[in-house]
RODO-2510 file (C-alpha; in nm, 4 decimals, decimal comma):
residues 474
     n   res          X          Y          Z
     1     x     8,8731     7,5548    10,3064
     2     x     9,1453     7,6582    10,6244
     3     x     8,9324     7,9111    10,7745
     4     x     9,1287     8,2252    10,9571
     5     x     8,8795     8,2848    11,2267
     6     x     8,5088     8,4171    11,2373
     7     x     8,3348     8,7523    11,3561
     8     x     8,4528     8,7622    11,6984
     9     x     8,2251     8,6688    11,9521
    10     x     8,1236     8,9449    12,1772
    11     x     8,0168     8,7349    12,4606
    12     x     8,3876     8,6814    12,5573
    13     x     8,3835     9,0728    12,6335
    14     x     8,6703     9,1634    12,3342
    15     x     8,8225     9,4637    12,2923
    16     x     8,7886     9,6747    11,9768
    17     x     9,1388     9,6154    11,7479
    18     x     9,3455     9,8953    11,7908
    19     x     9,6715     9,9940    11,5706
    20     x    10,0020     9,8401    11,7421
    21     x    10,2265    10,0981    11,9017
    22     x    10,4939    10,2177    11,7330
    23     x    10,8634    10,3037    11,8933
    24     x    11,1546    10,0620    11,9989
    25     x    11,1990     9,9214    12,3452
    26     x    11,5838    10,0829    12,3034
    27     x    11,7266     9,7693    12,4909
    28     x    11,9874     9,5861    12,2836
    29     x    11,8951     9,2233    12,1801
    30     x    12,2615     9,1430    12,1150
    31     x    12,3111     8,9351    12,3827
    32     x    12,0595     8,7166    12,3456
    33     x    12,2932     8,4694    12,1936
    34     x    12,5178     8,1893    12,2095
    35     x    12,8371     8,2515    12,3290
    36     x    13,0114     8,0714    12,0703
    37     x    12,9025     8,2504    11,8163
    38     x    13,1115     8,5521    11,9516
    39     x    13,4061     8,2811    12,0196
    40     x    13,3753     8,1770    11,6528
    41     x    13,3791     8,5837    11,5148
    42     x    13,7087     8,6020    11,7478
    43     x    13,8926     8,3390    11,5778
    44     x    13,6649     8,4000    11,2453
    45     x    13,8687     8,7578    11,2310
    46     x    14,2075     8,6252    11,2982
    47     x    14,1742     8,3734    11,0257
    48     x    14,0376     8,6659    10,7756
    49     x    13,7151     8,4539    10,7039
    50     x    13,5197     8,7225    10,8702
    51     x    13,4905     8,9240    10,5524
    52     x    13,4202     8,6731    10,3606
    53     x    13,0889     8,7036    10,2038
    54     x    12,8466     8,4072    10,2766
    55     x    12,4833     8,2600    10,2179
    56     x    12,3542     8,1067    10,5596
    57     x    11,9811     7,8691    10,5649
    58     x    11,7312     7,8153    10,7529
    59     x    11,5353     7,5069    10,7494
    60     x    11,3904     7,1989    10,9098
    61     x    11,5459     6,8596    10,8467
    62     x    11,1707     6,6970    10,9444
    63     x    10,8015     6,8047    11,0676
    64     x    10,6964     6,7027    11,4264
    65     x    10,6149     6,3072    11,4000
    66     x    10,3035     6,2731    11,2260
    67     x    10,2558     6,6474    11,1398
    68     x    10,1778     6,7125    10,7283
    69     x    10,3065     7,0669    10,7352
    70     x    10,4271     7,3761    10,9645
    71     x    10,2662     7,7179    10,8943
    72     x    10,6301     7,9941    10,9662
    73     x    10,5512     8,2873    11,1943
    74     x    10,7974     8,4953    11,3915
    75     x    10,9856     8,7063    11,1095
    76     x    10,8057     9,0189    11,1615
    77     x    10,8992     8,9727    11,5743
    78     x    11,2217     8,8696    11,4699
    79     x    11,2968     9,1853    11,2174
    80     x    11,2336     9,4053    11,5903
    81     x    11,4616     9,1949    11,7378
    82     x    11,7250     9,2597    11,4637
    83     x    11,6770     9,6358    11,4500
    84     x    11,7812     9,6550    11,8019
    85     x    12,0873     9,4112    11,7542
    86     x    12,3512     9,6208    11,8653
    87     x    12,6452     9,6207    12,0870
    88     x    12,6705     9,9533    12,3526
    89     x    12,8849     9,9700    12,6031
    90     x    12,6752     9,7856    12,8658
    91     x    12,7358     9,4837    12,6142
    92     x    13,0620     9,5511    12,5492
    93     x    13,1689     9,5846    12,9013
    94     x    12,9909     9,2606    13,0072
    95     x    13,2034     9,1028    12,7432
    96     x    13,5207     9,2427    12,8485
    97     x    13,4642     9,1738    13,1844
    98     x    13,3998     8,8489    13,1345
    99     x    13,6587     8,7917    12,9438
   100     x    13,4599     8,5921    12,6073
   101     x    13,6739     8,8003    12,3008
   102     x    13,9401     8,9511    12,2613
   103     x    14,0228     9,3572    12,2325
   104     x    14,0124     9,3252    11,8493
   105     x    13,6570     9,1438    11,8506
   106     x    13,5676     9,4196    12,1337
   107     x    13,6232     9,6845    11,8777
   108     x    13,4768     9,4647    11,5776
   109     x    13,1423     9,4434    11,7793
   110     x    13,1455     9,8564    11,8859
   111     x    13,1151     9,9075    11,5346
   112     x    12,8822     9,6071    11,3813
   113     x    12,5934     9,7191    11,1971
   114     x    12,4305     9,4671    11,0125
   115     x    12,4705     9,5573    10,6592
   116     x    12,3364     9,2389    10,4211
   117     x    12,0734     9,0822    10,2783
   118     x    11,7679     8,8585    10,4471
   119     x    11,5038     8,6900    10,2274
   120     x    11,2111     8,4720    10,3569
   121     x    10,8997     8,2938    10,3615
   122     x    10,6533     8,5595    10,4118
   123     x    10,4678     8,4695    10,7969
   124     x    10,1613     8,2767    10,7503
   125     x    10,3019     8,0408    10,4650
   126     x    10,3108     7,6678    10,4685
   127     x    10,6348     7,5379    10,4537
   128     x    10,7973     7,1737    10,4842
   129     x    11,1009     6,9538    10,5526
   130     x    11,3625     7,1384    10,3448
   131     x    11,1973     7,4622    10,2696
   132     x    11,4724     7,7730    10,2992
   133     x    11,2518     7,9719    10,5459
   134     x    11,4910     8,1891    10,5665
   135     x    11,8704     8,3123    10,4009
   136     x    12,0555     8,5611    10,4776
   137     x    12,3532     8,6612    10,2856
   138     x    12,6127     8,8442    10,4969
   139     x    12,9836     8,9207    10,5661
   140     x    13,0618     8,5491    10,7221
   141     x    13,1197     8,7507    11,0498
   142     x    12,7848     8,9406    11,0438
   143     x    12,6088     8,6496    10,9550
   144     x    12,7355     8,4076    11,1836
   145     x    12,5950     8,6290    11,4670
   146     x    12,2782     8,6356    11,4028
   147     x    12,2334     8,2228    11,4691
   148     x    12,0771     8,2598    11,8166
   149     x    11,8235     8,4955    11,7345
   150     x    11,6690     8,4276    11,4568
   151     x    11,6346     8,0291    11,5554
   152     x    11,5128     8,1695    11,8873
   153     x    11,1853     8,4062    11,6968
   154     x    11,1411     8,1390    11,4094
   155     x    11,1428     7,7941    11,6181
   156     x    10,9017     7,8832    11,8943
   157     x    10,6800     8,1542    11,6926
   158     x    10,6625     7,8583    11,4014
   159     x    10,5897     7,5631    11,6646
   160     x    10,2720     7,7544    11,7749
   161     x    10,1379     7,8687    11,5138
   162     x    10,1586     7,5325    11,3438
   163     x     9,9849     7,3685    11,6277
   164     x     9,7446     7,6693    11,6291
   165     x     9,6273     7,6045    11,2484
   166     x     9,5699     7,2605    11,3305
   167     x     9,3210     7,3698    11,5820
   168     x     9,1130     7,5913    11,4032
   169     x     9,1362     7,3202    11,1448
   170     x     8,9759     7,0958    11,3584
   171     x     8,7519     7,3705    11,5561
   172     x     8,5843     7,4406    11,1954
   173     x     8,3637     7,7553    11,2120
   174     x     8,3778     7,7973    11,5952
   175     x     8,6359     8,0466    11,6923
   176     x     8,9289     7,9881    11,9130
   177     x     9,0468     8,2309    12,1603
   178     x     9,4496     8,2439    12,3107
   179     x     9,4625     8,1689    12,6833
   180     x     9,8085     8,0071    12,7111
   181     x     9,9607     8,3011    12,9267
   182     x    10,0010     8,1578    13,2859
   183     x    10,2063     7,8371    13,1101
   184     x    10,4564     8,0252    12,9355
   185     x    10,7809     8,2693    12,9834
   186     x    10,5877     8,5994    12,9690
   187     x    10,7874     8,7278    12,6554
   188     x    10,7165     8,3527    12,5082
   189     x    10,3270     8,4693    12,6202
   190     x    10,3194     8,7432    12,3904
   191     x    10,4814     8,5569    12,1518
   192     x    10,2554     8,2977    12,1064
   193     x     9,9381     8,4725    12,1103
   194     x    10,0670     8,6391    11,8021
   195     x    10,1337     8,3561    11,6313
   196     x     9,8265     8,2053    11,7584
   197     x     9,5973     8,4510    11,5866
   198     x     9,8592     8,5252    11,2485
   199     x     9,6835     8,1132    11,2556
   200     x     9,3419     8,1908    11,2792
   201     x     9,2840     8,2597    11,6484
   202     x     9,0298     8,5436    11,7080
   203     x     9,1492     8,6979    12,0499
   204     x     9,3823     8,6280    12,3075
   205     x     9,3722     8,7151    12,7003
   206     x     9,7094     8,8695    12,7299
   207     x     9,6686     9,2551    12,7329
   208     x     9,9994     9,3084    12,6104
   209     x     9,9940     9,1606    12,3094
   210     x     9,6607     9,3411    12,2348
   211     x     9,8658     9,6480    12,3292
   212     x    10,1961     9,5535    12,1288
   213     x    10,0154     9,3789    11,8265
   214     x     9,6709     9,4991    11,7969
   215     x     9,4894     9,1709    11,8987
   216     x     9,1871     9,1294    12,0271
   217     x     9,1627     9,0836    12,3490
   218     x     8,8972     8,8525    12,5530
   219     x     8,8195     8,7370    12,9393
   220     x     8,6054     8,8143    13,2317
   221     x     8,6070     8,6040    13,5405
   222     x     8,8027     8,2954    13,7416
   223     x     8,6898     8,0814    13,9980
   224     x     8,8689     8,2915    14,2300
   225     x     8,5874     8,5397    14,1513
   226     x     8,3350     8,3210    14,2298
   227     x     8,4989     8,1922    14,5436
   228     x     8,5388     8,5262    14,6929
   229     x     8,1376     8,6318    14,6778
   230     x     7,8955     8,4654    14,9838
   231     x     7,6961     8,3449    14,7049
   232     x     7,6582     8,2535    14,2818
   233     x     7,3689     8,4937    14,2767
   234     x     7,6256     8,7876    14,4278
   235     x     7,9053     8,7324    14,2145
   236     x     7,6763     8,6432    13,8792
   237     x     7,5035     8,9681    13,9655
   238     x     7,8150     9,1952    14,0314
   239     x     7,9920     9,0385    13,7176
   240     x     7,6508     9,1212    13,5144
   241     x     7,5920     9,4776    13,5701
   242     x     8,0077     9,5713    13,5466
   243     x     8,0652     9,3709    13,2552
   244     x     7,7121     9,3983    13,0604
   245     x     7,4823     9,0841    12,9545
   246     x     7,7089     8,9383    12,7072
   247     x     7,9286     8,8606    12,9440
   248     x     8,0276     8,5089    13,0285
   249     x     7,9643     8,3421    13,3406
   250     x     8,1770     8,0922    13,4576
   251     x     7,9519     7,7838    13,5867
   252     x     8,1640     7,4793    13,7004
   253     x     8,2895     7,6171    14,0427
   254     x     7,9682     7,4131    14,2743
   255     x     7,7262     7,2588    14,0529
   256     x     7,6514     7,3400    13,6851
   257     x     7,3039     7,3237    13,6453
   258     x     7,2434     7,5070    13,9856
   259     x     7,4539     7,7719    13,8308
   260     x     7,3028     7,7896    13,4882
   261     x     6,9697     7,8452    13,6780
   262     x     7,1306     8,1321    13,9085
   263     x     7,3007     8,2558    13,5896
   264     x     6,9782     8,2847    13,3829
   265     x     6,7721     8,4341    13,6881
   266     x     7,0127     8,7160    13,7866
   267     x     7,0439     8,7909    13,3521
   268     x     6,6424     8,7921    13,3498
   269     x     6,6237     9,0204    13,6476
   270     x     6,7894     9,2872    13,4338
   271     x     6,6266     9,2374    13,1239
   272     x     6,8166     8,9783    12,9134
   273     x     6,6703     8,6215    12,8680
   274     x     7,0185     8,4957    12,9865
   275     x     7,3562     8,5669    12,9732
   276     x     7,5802     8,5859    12,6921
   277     x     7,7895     8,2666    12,7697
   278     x     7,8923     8,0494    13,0071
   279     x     8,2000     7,8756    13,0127
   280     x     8,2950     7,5267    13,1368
   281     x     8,6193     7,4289    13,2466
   282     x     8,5895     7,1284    13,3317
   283     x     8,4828     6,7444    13,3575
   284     x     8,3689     6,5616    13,0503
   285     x     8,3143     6,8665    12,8185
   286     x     8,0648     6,7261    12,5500
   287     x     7,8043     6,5786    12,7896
   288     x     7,8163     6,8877    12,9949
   289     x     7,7808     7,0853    12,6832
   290     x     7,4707     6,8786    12,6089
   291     x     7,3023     6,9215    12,9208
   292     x     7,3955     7,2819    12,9817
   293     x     7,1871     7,3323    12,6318
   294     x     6,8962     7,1284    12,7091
   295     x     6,8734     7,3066    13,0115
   296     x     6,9506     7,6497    12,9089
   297     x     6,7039     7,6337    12,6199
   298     x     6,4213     7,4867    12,8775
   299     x     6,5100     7,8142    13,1125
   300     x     6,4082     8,0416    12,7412
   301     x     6,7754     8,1415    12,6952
   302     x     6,8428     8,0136    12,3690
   303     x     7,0643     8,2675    12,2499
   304     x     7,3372     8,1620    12,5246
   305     x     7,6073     8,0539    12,3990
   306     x     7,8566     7,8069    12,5713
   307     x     8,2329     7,8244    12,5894
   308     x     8,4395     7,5373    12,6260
   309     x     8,8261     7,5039    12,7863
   310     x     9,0237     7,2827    12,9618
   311     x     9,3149     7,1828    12,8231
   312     x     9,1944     7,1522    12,4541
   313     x     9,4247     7,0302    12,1707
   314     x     9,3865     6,9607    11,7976
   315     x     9,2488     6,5906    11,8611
   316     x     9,0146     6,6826    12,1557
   317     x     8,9008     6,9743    11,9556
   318     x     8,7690     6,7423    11,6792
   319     x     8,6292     6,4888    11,9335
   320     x     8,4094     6,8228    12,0181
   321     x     8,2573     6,9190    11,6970
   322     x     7,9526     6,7033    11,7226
   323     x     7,9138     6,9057    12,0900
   324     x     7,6736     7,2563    12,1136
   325     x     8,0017     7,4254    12,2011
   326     x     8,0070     7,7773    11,9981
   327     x     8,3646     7,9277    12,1215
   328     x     8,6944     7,7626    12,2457
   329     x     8,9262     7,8606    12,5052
   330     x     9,2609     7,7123    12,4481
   331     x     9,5788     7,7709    12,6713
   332     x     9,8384     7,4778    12,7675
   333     x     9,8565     7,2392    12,4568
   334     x     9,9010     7,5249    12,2383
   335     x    10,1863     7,7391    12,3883
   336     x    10,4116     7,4055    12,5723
   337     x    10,5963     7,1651    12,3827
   338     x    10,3348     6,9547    12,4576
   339     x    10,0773     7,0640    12,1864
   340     x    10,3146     7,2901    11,9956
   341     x    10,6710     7,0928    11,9452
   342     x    10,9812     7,2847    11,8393
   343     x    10,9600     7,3463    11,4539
   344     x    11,3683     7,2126    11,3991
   345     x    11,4477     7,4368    11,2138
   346     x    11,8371     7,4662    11,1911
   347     x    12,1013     7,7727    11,0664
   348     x    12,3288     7,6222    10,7978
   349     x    12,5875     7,7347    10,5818
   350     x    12,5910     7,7083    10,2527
   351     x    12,8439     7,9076    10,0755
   352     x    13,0978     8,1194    10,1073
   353     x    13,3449     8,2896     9,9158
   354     x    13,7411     8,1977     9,9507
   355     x    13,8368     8,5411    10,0315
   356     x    13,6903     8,8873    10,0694
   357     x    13,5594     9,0371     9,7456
   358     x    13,6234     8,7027     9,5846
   359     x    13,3931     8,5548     9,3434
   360     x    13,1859     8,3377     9,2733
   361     x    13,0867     8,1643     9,6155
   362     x    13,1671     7,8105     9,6791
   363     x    12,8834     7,6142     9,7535
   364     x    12,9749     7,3650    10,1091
   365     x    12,7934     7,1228    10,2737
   366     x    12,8129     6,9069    10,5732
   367     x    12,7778     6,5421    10,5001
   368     x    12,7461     6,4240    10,8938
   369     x    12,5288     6,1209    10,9274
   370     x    12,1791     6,2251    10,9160
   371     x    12,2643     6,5758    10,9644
   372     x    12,3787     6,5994    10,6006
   373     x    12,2984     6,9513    10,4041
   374     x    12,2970     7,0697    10,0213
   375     x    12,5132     7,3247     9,9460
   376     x    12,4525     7,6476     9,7555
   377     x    12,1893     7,9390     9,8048
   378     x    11,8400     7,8015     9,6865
   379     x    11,5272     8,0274     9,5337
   380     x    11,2364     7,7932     9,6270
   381     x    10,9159     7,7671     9,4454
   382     x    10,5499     7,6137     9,5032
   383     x    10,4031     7,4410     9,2091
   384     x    10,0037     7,4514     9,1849
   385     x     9,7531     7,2073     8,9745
   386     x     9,4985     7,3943     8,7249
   387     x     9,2798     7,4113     9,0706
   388     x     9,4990     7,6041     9,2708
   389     x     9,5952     7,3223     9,4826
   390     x     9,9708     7,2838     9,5894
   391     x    10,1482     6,9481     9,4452
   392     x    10,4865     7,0290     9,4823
   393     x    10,7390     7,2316     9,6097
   394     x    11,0778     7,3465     9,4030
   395     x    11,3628     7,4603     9,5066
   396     x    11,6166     7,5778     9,2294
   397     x    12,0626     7,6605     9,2765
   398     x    12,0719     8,0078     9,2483
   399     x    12,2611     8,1062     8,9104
   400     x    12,1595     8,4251     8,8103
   401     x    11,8403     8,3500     8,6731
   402     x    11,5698     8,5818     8,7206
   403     x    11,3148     8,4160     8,9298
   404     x    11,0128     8,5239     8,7495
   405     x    11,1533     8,3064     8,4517
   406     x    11,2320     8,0354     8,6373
   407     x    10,8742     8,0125     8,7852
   408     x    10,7718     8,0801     8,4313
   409     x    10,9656     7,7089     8,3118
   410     x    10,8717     7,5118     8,5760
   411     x    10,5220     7,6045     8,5276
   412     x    10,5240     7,5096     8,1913
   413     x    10,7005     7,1810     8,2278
   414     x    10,4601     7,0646     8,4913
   415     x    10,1440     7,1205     8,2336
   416     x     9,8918     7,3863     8,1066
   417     x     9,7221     7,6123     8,3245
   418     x     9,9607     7,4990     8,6027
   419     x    10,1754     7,7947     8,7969
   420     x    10,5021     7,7982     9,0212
   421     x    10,4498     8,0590     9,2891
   422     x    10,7661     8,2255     9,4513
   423     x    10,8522     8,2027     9,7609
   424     x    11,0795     8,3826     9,9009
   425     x    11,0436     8,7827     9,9705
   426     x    11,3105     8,9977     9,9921
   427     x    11,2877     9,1520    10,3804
   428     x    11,6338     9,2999    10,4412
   429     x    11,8460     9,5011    10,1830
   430     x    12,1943     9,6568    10,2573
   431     x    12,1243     9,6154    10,6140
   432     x    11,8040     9,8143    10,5613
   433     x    11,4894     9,6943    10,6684
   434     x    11,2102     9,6530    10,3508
   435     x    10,9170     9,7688    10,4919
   436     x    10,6568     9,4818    10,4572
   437     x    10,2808     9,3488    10,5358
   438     x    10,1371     9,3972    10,8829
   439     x     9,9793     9,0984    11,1593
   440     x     9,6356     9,0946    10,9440
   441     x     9,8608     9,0484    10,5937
   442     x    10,0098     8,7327    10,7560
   443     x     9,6515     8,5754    10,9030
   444     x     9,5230     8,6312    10,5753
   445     x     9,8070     8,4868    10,3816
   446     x     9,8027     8,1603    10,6483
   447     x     9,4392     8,1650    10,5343
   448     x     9,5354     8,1245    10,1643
   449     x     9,8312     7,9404    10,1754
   450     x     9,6783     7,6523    10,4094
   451     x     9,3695     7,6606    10,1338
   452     x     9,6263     7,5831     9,8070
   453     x     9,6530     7,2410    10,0686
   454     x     9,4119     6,9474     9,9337
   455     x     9,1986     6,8472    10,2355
   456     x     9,3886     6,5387    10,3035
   457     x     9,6520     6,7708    10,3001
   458     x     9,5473     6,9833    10,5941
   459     x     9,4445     6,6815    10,8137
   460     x     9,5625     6,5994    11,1444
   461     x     9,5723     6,2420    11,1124
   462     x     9,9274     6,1303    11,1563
   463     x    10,0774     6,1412    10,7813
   464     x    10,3964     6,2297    10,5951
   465     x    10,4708     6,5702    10,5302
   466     x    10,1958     6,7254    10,2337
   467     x    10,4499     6,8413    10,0033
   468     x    10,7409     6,6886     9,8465
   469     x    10,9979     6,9088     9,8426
   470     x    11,2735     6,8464     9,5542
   471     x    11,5823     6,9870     9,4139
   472     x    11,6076     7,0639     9,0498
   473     x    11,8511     7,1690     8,8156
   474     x    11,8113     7,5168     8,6785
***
């Protein structure tokens, strides 16, 4: 079973959880766009399709090569980013200035408010090539604006936290803490170690995210620390009595095993057997591992545990297990394209209605060589054996159905005891946003949803996508 993260190891000096602020930033996100998509509202209201209602989707054509699913994170970030998706006059006057719409889109935007309807994959749920992640149904104008933003939150939020439930896949019960902060945008920082631990991370080093998102946060000391002190023994001892005996002790800067021994002698000279970690960051990181045990159980201090980093990914992790590591610090592979590829996912439009007020809307698709799309809005469902485990996943045209009875038929044509579970949550209403389920909610649904996975399912050999995902007729 996917596990979410264990009790969080103390020895990595973590702060207690703490309730996220509340409050906006009161800076408008609106610009954070495209500038076509304000080119295309200009000509969009000239033409009269800008009042047009419309059904926009968001999906991914493929997984990264060789991944078997994606795990989606980045709506709750992304519903903040909405809220403050406005156009002031600081927005409006860079616009004018710069000459990218006309005065009648100028006076559009001064009054846009977004006033439709979003649903979505709730964060933390598996999802695969095809699955509507997200829809929103909008005025054509409204909706076309929001292109930018919401691939910006979804692609990179989704990437990481993909690649992060591969790794605590493959770390199995050790936990994992975020370190990724020096190799990223510092927004994209934040970012990630949210999605990092909505995938089972325990803790993550940068502060503001434990201040913005309540996340635990972990660290204690660089080389640099080290460096600076005339000896081990002075910075080993300073680091000790500040930071208590739990705290880990980085030992790779000279020699390890001298610095295991300094480690264990300043720890005992204040009345702990040894410290409470030590961390390498460096060199072959299984044999050191090995030896740093065998000699920190000869010195008596069993109860040290070791912490492991260095540019750890999914596959390295798993080359580890057989290691005495206990914790994992992982920073570059997860929060880079490296380790975490874009998820792909695209904005597409799927119907629209021939005039304002008109009904019913006409489904449209593009059929451009291996870009093709379906047309029509889609309720998607995921169909699970009498064991709980995920087989399929369904997606249905919307035509009025209720969705309960639609899971309630395709359940029963797939067997007895079987169930379709629905996917799609209903996170923006009249403009309004529904309030919803909070970081822990999410971790614990990435938990469960990655466990309705067989194991084959959830393994990081290169494979085809886990699910089959398949249209159906009502």
């Amino acid at each position: 079973m996917h596990r979410a993260g264990g009790a969080i190891p103390a020895v990595v000096s973590v702060s207690a959880v703490r309730p996220p602020p509340t409050g906006r930033h009161d800076i408008s996100t609106a610009l954070r766009t495209d500038r076509y998509e304000l080119t295309m509202l200009d000509a969009a209201l000239s033409s009269g399709v800008a009042g047009c209602r419309s059904v926009f989707e968001v999906f991914a054509r493929e997984l990264p090569a060789g991944r078997r699913y994606g795990v989606v994170a980045g709506l709750g970030r992304l519903l903040d980013l909405l809220g403050e998706f406005t156009f002031g006059d600081p927005e409006l006057a860079f616009l004018e200035a710069d000459r990218v719409v006309s005065p009648r889109a100028l006076e559009w935007l001064a009054g846009f408010s977004f006033s439709g309807m979003i649903d979505a994959y709730a964060e933390g749920e598996c999802y695969f090539p095809g699955s509507p992640v997200l829809t929103v149904e909008a005025p054509f104008g409204e909706a076309l604006l929001l292109e930018t933003i919401v691939l910006s939150a979804l692609n990179y939020d989704t990437a990481v936290a993909s690649a992060a439930a591969r790794m605590v896949e493959a770390a199995g019960d050790r936990p994992l803490v975020e370190m990724g902060s020096r190799r990223a945008h510092e927004e994209a920082a934040i970012a990630a170690a949210r999605a990092a631990y909505l995938a089972g991370f325990v803790s993550t080093s940068n502060l503001e995210a434990g201040r913005r998102y309540g996340i635990p946060t972990a660290g204690t000391a660089a080389h640099a620390f080290t460096l600076a002190h005339r000896s081990e023994a002075e910075a080993f001892g300073a680091q000790l009595d500040v930071l208590g005996l739990d705290t880990t002790l980085l030992v790779d800067t000279y020699d390890v095993a001298d610095a295991i021994r300094t480690g264990v002698a300043e720890a005992r000279a204040r009345g702990a057997s040894g410290p409470g970690a030590i961390r390498l960051d460096s060199g072959e990181l299984a044999e050191g591992a090995r030896q740093s045990r065998a000699l920190l159980d000869e010195l008596g201090a069993t109860s040290t545990r070791i912490v492991a980093s260095s540019d750890l990914d999914e596959y390295a992790l798993a080359e580890l297990r057989s290691a005495p590591i206990d914790i994992y610090g992982v920073g570059t592979r997860l929060v880079t394209g490296s380790g975490a590829p874009t998820a792909g996912f695209v904005y597409k439009l799927v119907a629209v209605a021939d005039g304002p007020g008109a009904e019913p809307l006409r489904p449209v698709a593009k059929q451009s060589v291996h870009k093709e799309t379906i047309g029509g809005r889609k309720l998607a469902f995921r169909l699970l054996d009498p064991g709980g485990v995920a087989r399929r996943e369904i997606l249905v045209l919307e035509d009025g159905t209720a969705t309960a009875d639609i899971a309630a038929t395709l359940a029963s044509q797939a067997g007895t005891e079987w169930s379709a579970r629905p996917l799609q949550l209903r996170v923006v209403d009249a403009g309004r946003r529904i309030p919803g389920d909070g970081l822990g909610e999410a971790r614990a649904r990435a938990c469960a949803s990655l466990g309705e996975l067989s194991p084959e399912a959830r393994s990081i050999v290169p494979g085809e996508p886990a699910l089959r995902v398949s249209l159906v007729d009502a």
